[in-house]
C-alpha positions in Angstrom: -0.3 -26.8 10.4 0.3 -23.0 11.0 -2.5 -21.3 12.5 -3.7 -18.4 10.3 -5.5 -14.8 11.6 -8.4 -16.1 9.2 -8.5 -19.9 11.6 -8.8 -17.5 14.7 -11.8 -15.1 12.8 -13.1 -18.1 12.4 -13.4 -19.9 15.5 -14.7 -16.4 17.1 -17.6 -16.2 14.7 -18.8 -19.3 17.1 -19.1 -16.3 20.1 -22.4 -14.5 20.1 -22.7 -11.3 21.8 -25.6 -11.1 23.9 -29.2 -10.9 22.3 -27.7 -10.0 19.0 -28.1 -11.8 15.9 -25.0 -11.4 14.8 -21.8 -13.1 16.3 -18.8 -11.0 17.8 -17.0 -11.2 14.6 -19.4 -9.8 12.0 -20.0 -6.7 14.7 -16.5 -6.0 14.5 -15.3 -6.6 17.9 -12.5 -8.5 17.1 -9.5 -6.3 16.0 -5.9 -6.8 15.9 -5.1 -10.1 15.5 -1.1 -11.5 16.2 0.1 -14.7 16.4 3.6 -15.5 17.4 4.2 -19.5 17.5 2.1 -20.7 20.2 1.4 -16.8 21.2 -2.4 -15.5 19.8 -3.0 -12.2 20.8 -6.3 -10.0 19.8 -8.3 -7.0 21.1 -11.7 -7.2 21.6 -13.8 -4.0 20.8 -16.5 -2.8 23.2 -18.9 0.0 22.8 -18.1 1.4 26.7 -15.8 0.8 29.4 -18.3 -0.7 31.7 -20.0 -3.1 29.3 -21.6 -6.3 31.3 -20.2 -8.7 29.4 -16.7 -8.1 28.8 -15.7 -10.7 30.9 -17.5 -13.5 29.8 -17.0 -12.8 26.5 -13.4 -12.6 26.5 -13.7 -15.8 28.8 -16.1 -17.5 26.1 -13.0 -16.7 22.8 -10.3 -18.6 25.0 -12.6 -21.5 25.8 -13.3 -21.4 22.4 -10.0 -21.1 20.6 -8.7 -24.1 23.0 -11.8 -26.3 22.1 -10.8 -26.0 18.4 -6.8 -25.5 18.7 -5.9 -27.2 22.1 -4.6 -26.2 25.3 -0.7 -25.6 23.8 -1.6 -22.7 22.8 -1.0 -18.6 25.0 -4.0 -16.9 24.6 -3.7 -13.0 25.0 -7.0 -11.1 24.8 -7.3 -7.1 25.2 -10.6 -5.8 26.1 -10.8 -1.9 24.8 -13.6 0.7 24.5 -14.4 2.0 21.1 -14.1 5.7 22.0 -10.4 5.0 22.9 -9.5 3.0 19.8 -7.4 5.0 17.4 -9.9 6.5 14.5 -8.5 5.3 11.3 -6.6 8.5 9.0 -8.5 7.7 6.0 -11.5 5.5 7.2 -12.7 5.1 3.3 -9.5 3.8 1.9 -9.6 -0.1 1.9 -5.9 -0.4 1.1 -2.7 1.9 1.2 0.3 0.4 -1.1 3.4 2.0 -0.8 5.5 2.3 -4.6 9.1 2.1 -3.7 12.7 1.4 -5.3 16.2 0.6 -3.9 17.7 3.7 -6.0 16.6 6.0 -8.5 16.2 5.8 -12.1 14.7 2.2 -12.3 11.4 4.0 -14.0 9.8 3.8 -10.2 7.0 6.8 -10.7 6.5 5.5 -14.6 5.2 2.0 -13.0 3.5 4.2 -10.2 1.5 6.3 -12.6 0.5 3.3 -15.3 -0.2 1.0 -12.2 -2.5 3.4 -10.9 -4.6 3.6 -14.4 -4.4 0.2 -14.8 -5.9 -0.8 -11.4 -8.7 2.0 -12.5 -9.2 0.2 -16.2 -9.7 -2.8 -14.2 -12.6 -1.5 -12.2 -10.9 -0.3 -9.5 -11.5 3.0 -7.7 -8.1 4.3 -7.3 -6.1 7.1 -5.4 -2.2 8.2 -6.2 0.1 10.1 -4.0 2.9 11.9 -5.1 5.2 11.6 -2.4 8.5 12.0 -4.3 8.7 15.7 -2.3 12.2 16.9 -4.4 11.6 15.7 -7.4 7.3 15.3 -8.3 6.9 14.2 -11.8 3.2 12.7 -11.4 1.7 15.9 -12.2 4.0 15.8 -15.8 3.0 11.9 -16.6 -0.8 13.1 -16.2 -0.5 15.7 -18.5 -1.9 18.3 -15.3 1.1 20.9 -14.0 -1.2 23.7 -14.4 -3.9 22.3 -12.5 -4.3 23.7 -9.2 -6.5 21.8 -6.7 -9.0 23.5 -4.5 -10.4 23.3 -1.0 -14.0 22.6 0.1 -15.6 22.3 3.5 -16.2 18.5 4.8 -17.8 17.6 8.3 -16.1 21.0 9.3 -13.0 20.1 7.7 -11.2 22.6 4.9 -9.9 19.2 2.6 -7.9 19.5 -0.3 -10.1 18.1 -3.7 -7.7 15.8 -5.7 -7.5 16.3 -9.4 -8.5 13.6 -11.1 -7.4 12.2 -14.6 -7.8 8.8 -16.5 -10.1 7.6 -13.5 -7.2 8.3 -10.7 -7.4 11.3 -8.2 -4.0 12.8 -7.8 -2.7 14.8 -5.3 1.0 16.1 -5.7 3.3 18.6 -4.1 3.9 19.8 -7.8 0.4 21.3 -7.6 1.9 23.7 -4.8 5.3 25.2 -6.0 6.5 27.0 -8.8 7.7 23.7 -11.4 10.9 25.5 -12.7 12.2 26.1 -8.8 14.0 23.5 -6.8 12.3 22.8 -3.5 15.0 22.9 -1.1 13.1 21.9 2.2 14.9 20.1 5.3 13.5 16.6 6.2 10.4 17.9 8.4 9.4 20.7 6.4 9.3 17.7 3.6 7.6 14.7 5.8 5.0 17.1 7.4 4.2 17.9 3.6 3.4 14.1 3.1 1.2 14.1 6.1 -0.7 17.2 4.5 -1.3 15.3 1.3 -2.6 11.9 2.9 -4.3 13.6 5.7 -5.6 16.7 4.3 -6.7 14.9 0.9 -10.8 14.6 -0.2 -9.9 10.8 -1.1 -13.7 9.7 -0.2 -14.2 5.9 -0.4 -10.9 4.6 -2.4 -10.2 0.6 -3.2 -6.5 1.5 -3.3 -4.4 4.4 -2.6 -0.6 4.2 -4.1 1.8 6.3 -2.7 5.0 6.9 -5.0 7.7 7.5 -2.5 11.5 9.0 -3.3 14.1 6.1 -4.2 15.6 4.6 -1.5 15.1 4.9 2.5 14.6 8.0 4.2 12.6 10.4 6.4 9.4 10.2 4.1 9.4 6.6 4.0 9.2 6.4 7.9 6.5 9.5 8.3 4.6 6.9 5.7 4.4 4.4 8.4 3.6 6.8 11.4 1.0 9.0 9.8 -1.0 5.2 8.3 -1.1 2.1 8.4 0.2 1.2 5.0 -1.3 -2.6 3.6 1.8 -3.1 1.5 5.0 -2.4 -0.4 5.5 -2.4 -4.3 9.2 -2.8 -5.1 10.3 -1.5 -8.2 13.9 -2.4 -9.5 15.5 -3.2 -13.1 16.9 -6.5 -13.9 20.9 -5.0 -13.1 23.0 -5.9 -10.1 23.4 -2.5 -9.4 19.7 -2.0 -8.9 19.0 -5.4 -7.2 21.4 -4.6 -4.1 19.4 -1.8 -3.8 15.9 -3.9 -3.4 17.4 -6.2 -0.5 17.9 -3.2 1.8 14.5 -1.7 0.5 12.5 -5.0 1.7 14.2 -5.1 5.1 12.8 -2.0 5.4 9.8 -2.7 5.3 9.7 -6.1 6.7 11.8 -5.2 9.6 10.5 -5.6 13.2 10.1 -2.5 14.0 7.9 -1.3 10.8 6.4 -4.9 9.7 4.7 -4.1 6.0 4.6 -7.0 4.0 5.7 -6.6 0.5 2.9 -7.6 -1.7 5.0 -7.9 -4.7 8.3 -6.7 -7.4 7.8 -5.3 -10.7 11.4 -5.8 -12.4 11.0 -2.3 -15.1 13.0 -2.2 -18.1 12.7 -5.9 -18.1 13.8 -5.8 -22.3 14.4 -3.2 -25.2 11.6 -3.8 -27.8 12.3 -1.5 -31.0 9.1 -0.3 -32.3 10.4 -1.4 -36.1 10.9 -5.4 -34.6 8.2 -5.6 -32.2 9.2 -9.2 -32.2 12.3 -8.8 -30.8 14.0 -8.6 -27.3 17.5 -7.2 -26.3 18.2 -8.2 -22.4 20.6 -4.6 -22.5 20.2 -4.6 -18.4 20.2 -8.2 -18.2 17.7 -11.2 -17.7 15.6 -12.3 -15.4 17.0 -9.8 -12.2 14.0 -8.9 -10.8 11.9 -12.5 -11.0 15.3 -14.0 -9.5 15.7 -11.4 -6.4 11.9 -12.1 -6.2 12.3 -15.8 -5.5 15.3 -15.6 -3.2 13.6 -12.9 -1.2 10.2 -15.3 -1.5 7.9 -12.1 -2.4 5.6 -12.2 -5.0 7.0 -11.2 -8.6 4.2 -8.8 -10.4 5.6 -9.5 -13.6 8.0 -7.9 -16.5 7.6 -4.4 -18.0 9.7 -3.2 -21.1 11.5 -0.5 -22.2 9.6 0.8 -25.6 9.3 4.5 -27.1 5.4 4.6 -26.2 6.1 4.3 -22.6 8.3 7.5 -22.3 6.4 9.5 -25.4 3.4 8.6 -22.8 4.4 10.1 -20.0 6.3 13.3 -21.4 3.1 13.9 -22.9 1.0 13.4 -20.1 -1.1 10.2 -21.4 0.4 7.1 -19.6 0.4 3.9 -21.7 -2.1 2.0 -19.8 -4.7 4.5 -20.8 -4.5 2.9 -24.4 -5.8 -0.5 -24.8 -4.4 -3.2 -27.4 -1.1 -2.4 -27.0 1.4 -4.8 -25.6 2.8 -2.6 -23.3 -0.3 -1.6 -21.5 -1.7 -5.7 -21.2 1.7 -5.7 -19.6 0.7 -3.0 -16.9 -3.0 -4.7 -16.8 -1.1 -8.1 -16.1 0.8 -6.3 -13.3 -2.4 -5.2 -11.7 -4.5 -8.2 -11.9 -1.5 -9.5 -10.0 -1.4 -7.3 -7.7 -5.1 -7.3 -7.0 -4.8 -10.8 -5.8 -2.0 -10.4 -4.0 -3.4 -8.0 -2.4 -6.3 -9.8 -1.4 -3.9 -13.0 -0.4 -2.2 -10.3 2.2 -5.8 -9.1 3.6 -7.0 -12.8 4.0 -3.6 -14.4 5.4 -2.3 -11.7 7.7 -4.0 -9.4 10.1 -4.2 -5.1 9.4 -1.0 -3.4 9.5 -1.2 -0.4 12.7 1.2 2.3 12.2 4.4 2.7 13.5 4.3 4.3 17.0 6.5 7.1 17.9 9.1 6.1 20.4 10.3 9.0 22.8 13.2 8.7 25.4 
């Protein structure tokens, strides 16, 4: 049987710190958990470089872990001191989910935006990034291009105050320029404008923050991963071949070596074509069953189907996504899509150990 991060957790909560009550586990010392076949790696967090018991302790986890795993097993443990270990960016957000698509068109900030209200119908405190630089249209789907957000002083810190609408705080680079202009920024100017929104943001204490990025791969996608350390990836894609060639390349991204973010699931948008008139009735105009068939090949959870109907675009081009409203079959579709996504969420966070951004290489 595969050893888990959770097994390892485990075993270490048998490893008391000295005269403490509680064991090394629920203070927090153990961070950072890999495991590479018979390879289990782990830092172990210390309040000072010259603490007594480092030695022991790390000495008592490997007799531990080979007590309950056996001696097949290479057993890497790296002591550090908590004033060295990175500070998180945004130490009150429990998760960061990144909203992506292959290509454009295939309704990506649409699921974004409703997503983001449903997770918040569903109890959820809840976050949303527009991080589509060139083209913002969350500030549009909220029914908020006027607004203007303002700055306030926190722990010395000028942060920006998100707006906040149907029980999601927003943050957008719409808020910022003229909404009849083009911004015509090079790749920097546009990825240090990310960082500004994510690092810069009020977000408080959030359960999830969702950041809608621009279709496809590019320079934003990668500042993503170096400015946080991103939980997961939401692939969005309609149920054509066009736009499912596009979601392979989209989920090696993110699963590649190099950037290793586990995609937590695939909505497949513009799933059918409802007519208001026949409510009944389903036309398969981009074809059937796409996304829940890339899904399985791929073996990433599938989040479920959404339609195409009239409400959902009269929704957002008046600024009142269709999740807001309850009893209607399009938003228990979008309520569906987040209970999913809850648990899968929660699957990722029990199953695999924190994602760490992606370091700068320099040659």
């Amino acid at each position: 049987m595969a050893v888990t991060p959770k097994d390892i957790t485990t075993i270490l909560s048998q490893v008391s710190y000295p005269n403490q009550k509680e064991n090394i586990v629920q203070m927090d010392m153990v961070q950072e958990i890999r495991i590479a076949g018979n390879r289990i790696s782990f830092t172990l967090v210390f309040q000072r470089d010259n603490d007594p018991h480092m030695q022991t302790i790390g000495q008592a986890c490997g007799e531990a872990i080979e007590k309950e795993l056996g001696e097949g097993y290479e057993i890497k443990i790296t002591p550090k001191a908590m004033h060295r270990m990175e500070t998180p960016t945004l130490p009150g957000v429990k998760n960061i989910l990144a909203i992506s698509s292959g290509k454009g068109g295939v309704g990506k900030s649409t699921v974004a935006s409703n997503l983001a209200v449903a997770l918040a119908k569903a109890g959820k405190s809840v976050g949303l990034i527009d991080a589509d630089i060139f083209g913002p249209s969350i500030p549009k789907m909220f029914g908020c291009e006027d607004a203007r957000p303002v700055a306030r002083l926190v722990d010395k810190r000028e942060l920006i105050v998100p707006v906040e609408k149907y029980g999601v705080k927003l943050l957008s680079i719409g808020f910022f320029v003229n909404k009849d202009e083009a911004t015509v920024w090079r790749g920097p100017m546009a990825s240090n404008a990310l960082k500004q929104l994510i690092k810069e943001g009020d977000w408080g204490a959030l359960d999830y923050l969702l950041i809608d990025l621009p279709p496809g791969t590019s320079d934003i996608h990668l500042s993503l991963v170096q400015t946080v350390a991103v939980t997961g990836a939401v692939i969005v894609t309609t149920p054509q071949d066009v736009a499912l060639a596009d979601v392979i390349k989209g989920v090696k991204m993110f699963t590649s070596k190099s950037i290793d973010v586990p995609v937590v699931g695939l909505v497949e948008n513009m799933a059918w074509f409802t007519p208001e008139e026949l409510p009944e009735n389903k036309y398969y105009i981009f074809g059937k069953d796409g996304g829940k068939n890339i899904a399985s090949e791929l073996k990433i959870p599938f989040l479920g189907e959404i339609p195409i109907v009239q409400g959902i675009r009269e929704g957002g081009d008046k600024g009142e996504p269709i999740a807001h409203n309850d009893g209607s079959p399009t938003s228990e579709a979008f309520q569906s899509v987040a209970s999913k996504l809850i648990h899968q969420v929660e699957l990722r966070n029990k199953f695999r150990p924190e994602t760490t951004k992606v370091k700068t290489e320099r040659k």
